[in-house]
C-alpha positions in Angstrom: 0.0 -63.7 -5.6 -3.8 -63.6 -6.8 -5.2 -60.3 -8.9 -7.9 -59.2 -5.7 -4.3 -59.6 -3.6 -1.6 -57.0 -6.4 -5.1 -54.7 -6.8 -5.2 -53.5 -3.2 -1.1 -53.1 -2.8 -1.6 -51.2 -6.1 -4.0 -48.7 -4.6 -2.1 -48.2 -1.2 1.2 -47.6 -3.5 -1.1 -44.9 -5.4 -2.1 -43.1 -2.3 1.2 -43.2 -0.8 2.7 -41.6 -4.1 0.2 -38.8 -3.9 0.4 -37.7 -0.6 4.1 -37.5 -1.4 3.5 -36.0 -4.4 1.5 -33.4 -3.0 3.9 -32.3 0.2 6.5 -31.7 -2.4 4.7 -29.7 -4.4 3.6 -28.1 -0.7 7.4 -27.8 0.0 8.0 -25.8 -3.6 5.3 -24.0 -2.7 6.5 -22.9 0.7 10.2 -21.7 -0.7 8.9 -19.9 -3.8 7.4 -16.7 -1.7 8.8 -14.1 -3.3 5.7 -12.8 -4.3 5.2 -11.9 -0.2 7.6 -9.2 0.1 7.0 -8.0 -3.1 3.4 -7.4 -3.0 4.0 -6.4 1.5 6.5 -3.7 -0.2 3.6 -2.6 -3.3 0.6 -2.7 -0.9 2.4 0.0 1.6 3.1 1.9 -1.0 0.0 2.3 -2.1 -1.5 2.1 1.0 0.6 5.5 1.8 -1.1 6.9 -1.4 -4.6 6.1 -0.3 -4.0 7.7 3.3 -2.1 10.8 2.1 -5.4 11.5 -0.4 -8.1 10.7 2.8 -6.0 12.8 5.0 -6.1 15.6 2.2 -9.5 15.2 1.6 -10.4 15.9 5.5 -8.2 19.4 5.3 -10.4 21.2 2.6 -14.2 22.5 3.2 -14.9 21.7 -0.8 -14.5 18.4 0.5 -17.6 18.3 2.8 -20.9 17.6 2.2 -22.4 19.9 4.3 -21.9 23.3 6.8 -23.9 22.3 9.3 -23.2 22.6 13.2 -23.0 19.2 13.4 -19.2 19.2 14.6 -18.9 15.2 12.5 -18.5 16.4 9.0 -19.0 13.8 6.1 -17.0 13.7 3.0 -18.6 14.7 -0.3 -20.2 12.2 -1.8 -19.6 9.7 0.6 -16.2 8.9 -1.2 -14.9 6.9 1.9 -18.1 5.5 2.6 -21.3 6.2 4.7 -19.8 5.7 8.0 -16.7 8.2 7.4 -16.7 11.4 9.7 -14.4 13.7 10.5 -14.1 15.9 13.7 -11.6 18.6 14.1 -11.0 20.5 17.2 -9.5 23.7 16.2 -8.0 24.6 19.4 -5.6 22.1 19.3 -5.0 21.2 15.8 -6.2 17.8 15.6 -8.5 16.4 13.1 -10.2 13.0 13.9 -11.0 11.0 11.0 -13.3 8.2 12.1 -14.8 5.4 10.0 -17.5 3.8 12.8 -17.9 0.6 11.4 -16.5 -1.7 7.9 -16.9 1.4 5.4 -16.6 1.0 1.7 -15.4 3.6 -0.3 -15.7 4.7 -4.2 -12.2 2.8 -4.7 -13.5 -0.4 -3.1 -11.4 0.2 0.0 -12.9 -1.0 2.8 -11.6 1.1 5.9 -12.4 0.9 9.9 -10.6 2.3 12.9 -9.5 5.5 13.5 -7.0 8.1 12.0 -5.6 11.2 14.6 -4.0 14.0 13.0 -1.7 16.8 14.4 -1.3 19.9 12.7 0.3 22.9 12.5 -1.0 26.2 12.8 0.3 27.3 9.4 -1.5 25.7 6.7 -0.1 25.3 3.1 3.3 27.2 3.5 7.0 26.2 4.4 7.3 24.4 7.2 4.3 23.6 8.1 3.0 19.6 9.0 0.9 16.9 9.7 1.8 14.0 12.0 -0.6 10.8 12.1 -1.2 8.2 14.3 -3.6 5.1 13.5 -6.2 4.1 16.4 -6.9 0.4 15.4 -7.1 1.4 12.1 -7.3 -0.8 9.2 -7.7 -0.9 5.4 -9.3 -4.5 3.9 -8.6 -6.0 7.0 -4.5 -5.3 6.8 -3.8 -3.0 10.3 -1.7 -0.1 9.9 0.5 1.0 13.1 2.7 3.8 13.1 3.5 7.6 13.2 4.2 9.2 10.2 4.7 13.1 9.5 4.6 14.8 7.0 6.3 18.5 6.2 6.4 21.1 3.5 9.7 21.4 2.8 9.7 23.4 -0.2 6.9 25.5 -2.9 7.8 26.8 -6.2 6.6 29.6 -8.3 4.1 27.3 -10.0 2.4 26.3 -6.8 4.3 23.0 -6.7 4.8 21.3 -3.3 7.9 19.2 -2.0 7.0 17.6 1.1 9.7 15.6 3.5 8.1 12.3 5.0 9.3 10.0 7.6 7.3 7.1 9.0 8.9 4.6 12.0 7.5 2.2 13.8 5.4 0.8 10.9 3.6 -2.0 11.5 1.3 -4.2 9.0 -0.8 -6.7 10.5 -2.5 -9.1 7.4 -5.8 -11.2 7.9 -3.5 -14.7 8.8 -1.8 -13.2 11.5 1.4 -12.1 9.9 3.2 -9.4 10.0 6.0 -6.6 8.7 7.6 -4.0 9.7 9.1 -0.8 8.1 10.7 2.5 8.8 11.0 5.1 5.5 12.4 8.4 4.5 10.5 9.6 1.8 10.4 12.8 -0.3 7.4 14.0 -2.4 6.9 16.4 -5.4 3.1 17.4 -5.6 2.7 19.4 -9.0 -0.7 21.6 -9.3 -2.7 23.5 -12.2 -5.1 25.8 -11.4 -4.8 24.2 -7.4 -5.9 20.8 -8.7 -4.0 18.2 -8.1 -1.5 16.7 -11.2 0.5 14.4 -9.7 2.4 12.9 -7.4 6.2 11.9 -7.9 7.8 9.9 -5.3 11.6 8.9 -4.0 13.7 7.8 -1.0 13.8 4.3 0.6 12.2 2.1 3.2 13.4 -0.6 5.5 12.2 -3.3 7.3 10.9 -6.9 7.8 8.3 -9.0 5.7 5.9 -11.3 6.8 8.7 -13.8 6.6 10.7 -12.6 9.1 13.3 -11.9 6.5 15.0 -8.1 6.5 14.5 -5.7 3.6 15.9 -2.6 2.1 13.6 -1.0 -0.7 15.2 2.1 -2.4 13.4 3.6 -5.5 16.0 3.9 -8.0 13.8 6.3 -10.3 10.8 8.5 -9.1 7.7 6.3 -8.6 4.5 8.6 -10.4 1.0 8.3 -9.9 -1.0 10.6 -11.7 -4.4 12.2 -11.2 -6.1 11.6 -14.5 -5.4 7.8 -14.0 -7.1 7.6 -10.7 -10.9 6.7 -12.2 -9.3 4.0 -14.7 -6.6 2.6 -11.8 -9.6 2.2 -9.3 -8.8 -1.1 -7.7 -8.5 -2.2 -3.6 -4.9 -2.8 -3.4 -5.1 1.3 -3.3 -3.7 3.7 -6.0 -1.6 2.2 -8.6 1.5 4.1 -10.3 1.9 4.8 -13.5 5.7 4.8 -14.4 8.9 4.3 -11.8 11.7 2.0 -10.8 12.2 0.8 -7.6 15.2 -2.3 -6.0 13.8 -4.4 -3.1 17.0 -6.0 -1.4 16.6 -9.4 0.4 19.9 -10.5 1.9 21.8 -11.7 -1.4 18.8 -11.6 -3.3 18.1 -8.5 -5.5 14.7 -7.4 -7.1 13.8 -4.9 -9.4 10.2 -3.6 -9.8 9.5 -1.5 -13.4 5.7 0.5 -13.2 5.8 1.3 -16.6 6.1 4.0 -19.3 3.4 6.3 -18.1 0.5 4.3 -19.3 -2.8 4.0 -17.2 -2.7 0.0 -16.8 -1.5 -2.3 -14.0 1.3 -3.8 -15.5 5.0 -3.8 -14.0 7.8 -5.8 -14.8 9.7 -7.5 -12.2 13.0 -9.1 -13.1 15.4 -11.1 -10.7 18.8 -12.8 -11.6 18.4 -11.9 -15.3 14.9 -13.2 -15.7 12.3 -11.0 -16.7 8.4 -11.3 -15.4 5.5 -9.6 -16.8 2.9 -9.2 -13.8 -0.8 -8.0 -13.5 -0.8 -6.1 -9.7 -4.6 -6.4 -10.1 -3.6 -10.2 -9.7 -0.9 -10.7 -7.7 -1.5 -12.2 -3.7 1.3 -12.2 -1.2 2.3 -16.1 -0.6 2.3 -17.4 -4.4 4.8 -18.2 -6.7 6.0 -15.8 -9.6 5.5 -17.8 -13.0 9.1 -17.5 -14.0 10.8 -16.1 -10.9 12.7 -18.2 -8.5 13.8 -17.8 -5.4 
C-alpha cells in the first residue's frame, strides 16, 4: 500500500475517533446533571425572596413615588423597573402588580407578567394574609405558576414577625422548555429595628420534580438567613443570595447537602455529596453542568 493510499485511511480513522470521542464525552456530560436540581432548588428559593420583597414593597405608601390620582402607582425609584405599576382596588383587597413589558430592576432582575394579590382586611397583626397568583408572570425568562399564601402566625414584643407559608401547585417553566414542579411548607422569622427590616430566617421543606423528571424532597436542616445589610453587596439575577444555612436535597438514593456559609456577605456555599466536598461560586453555577468534583 502506497503513502497518498495509508494518508487518507489515516484521516478517516482520525475523524471516526473524534466523533466518538466527542459523543462520549456528550454521554458524561448528559449523566453528570446534578447541578440541575441543585441550582432548580437554589433559584426558587431565591426567587421566593425576590417575590416576598416586591410584594412587600407594593403594601407600603413610603414605597411610592408619587400620591397622585393616577390609580397605577410606581415604585420609588423605579426599583423594579420603568414599566412596574401597581393598582390596588381597595374594595376587594386585591393589589395588581403589573410589569407591562421586559422590566429591569435595580438587582438586574428582569420581570414581565402579572402578580394578583389577595388580602386581608387586617393588615400587620395575627392572622392576617396574603395569597398570590402569577398571571404569565416571569422573572429572566423562567415562568412562575402557582398560589402561594402567606399568614402571620405570630409577633413578639420586639416587633418580630413569624409568618406560616404554603405554596402548591408550583410550576417553573426555564427558557429550553423544561420544567419542575414543587409544593412547600415553609415558616419565616422576620426580625425588625426601628420597623426596618433585619432579616429574614427561613425553615421547613419543599417537594417536587426537577427538570429531569426525577422526584425531590428538599428539607432545610438549619435555618437558611438572608440579611438586609448584604442586599447592596449580594445584588446578582439569580435573586437574593443567603448568607449562612444548611439545607439536604434528597434525590431517590442520592443525598445532597447545601452549606451557605458562616454569615459572611459572599456567594460561596459548599455542597458535599457521598463524602466529597465542593466549593461553588452561585454567581457561576448554570443548571445542566457538571460539578468539578461531584459525581453522580
Amino acid at each position: 500500500m502506497s503513502l497518498k493510499q495509508i494518508k487518507p485511511i489515516f484521516i478517516l480513522f482520525a475523524i471516526v475517533f473524534f466523533l466518538f470521542g466527542c459523543e462520549k464525552e456528550n454521554d458524561e456530560f448528559l449523566k453528570n446533571l446534578d447541578t440541575t436540581y441543585f441550582v432548580e432548588t437554589f433559584l426558587s428559593l431565591t426567587y421566593d425572596q425576590d417575590i416576598d420583597q416586591l410584594v412587600d414593597d407594593a403594601f407600603f405608601d413610603s414605597s411610592f413615588s408619587s400620591r397622585s390620582a393616577d390609580p397605577k402607582k410606581k415604585f420609588k425609584g423605579d426599583r423594579y423597573g420603568k414599566c412596574a405599576t401597581i393598582v390596588s382596588d381597595e374594595i376587594n383587597n386585591i393589589k395588581t402588580i403589573s410589569f407591562d413589558g421586559e422590566c429591569e430592576g435595580k438587582g438586574r432582575q428582569i420581570r414581565k407578567g402579572k402578580i394578583i394579590i389577595k388580602y386581608s382586611k387586617i393588615k400587620g397583626e395575627v392572622g392576617s394574609y396574603r395569597q398570590l397568583a402569577f398571571d404569565d408572570f416571569y422573572i429572566n425568562d423562567v415562568s412562575i405558576e402557582g398560589e402561594r399564601k402567606y399568614e402571620i402566625v405570630d409577633i413578639d414584643e420586639n416587633g418580630n414577625k413569624t409568618f406560616r407559608m404554603s405554596f402548591k401547585d408550583g410550576i417553573m417553566t426555564y427558557p429550553d422548555g423544561t420544567f419542575s414542579t414543587k409544593s412547600k411548607s415553609i415558616t419565616k422569622y422576620v426580625s425588625f429595628k426601628n420597623k426596618k427590616l433585619l432579616s429574614t430566617r427561613i425553615t421547613g421543606s419543599a417537594n417536587g420534580t426537577n427538570s429531569n423528571g426525577e422526584l425531590f424532597v428538599m428539607e432545610i436542616i438549619s435555618p437558611i438567613v438572608f440579611v438586609s445589610q448584604c442586599s447592596k453587596e449580594l445584588i446578582h439575577n439569580k435573586g437574593k443570595i443567603p448568607i449562612s444555612g444548611v439545607k439536604k436535597i434528597q434525590k431517590g438514593d442520592q443525598e445532597m447537602i447545601v452549606d451557605f456559609g458562616d454569615g459572611k456577605c459572599d456567594f460561596i456555599a459548599e455542597v458535599s455529596k457521598n463524602g466529597i466536598n465542593e466549593i461553588i461560586d452561585l454567581k457561576k453555577i448554570k443548571r445542566k453542568r457538571k460539578f468539578k468534583k461531584i459525581k453522580p
